[in-house]
Structure formats: C-alpha cells, structure tokens
C-alpha positions in Angstrom: 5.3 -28.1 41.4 6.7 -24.5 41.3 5.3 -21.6 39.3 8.4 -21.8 37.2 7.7 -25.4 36.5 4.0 -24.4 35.7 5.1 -22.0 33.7 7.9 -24.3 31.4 4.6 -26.9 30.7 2.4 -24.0 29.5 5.1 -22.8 27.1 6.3 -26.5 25.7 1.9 -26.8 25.5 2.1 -23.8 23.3 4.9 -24.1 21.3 3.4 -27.8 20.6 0.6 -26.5 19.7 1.6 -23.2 17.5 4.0 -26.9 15.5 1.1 -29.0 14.7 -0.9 -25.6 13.7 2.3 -24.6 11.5 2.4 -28.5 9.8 -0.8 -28.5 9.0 -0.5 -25.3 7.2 2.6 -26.5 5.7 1.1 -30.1 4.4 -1.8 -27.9 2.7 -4.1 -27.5 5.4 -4.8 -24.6 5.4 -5.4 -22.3 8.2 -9.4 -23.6 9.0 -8.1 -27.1 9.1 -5.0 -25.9 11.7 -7.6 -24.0 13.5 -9.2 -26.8 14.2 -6.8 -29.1 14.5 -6.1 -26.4 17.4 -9.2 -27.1 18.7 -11.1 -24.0 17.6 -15.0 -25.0 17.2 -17.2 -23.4 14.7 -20.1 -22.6 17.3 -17.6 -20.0 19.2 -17.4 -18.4 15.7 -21.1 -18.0 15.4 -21.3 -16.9 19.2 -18.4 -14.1 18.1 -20.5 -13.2 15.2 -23.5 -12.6 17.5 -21.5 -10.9 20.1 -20.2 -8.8 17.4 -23.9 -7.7 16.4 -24.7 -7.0 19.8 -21.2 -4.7 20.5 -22.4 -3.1 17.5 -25.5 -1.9 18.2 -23.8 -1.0 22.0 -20.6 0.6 20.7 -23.2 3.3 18.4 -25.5 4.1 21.0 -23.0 4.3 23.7 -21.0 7.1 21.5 -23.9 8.5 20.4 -24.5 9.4 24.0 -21.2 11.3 24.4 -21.8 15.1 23.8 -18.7 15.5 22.5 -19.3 13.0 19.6 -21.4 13.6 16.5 -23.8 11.2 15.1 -21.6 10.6 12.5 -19.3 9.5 14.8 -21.7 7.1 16.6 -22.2 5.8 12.8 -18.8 4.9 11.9 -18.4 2.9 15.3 -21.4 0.5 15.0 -20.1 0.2 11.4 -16.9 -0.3 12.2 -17.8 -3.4 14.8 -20.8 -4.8 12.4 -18.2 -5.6 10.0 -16.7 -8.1 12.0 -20.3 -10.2 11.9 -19.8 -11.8 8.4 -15.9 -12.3 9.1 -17.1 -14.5 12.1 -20.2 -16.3 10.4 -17.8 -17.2 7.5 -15.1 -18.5 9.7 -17.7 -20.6 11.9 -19.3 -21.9 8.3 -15.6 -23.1 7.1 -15.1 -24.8 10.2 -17.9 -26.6 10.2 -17.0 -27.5 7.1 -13.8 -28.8 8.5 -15.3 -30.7 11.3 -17.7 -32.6 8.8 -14.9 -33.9 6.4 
C-alpha cells in the first residue's frame, strides 16, 4: 500500500468520522454525546484538567524567572492557563455523564 493510498483511508476515516459527529449534533445530540460518539473518554478530560493545573503553576514561575517580565506578568500567565482547569473537569463530568446513559 502506497503513502497515497494511506493517506486516501485516513481522510475517508476522518471525514466519516467528522459525519457521524455532525448527525449526532444534528439529531439533538449535542456536542458531548458526538464527542463521544467520536470516541472522546471523560478520563482524558480530567487528565487535561490536571495537566492544565500543573502548566499553570509551570507557565508563572517559568515567566517569573525571565528578567524582562514583571510579576505581574508571571500572574496573568498562570491565570491565564488555570482557567482552562474547570473547562476540562466540566467537559470530563458531561461525558461521563454521557457514557452512563
């Protein structure tokens, strides 16, 4: 099988994928159900959540050690990262949600 060929199944595998997403939205879904119809599984939401803590706290002190940045500065990034956190915890509570019904 060519790398042409290869490629033509990974783009009929997404384009399948991105229609059964879009029909579930369409048939009232929603967009947690047609993530996980996709196959999207509520611990990797958690485990982003986390990792979004943990970039956090690593995004302030690594500008905060820059001279050329203020502490302000170093702030507003770990801010700026933390606020992902609840974004992904929600998104990992509605699709275990999903999963259970």
């Amino acid at each position: 099988m060519s790398l042409s060929d290869k490629a033509d199944d990974l783009t009929g595998s997404a384009k399948s994928a991105a229609d059964d997403a879009l029909s579930t939205v369409k048939k009232g879904g929603g967009v947690v159900a047609a993530l996980s119809n996709a196959g999207f599984k509520s611990e990797w939401a958690y485990a982003a959540g986390f990792a979004s803590i943990g970039a956090s706290w690593i995004a302030h002190y690594a500008s905060r050690s820059k001279s050329s940045d203020s502490k302000a500065q170093a702030d507003r990034w770990g801010i700026f990262v933390g606020h992902w956190a609840p974004t992904f915890f929600a998104l990992g509570v509605a699709l275990r949600l999903e999963e259970n019904s």
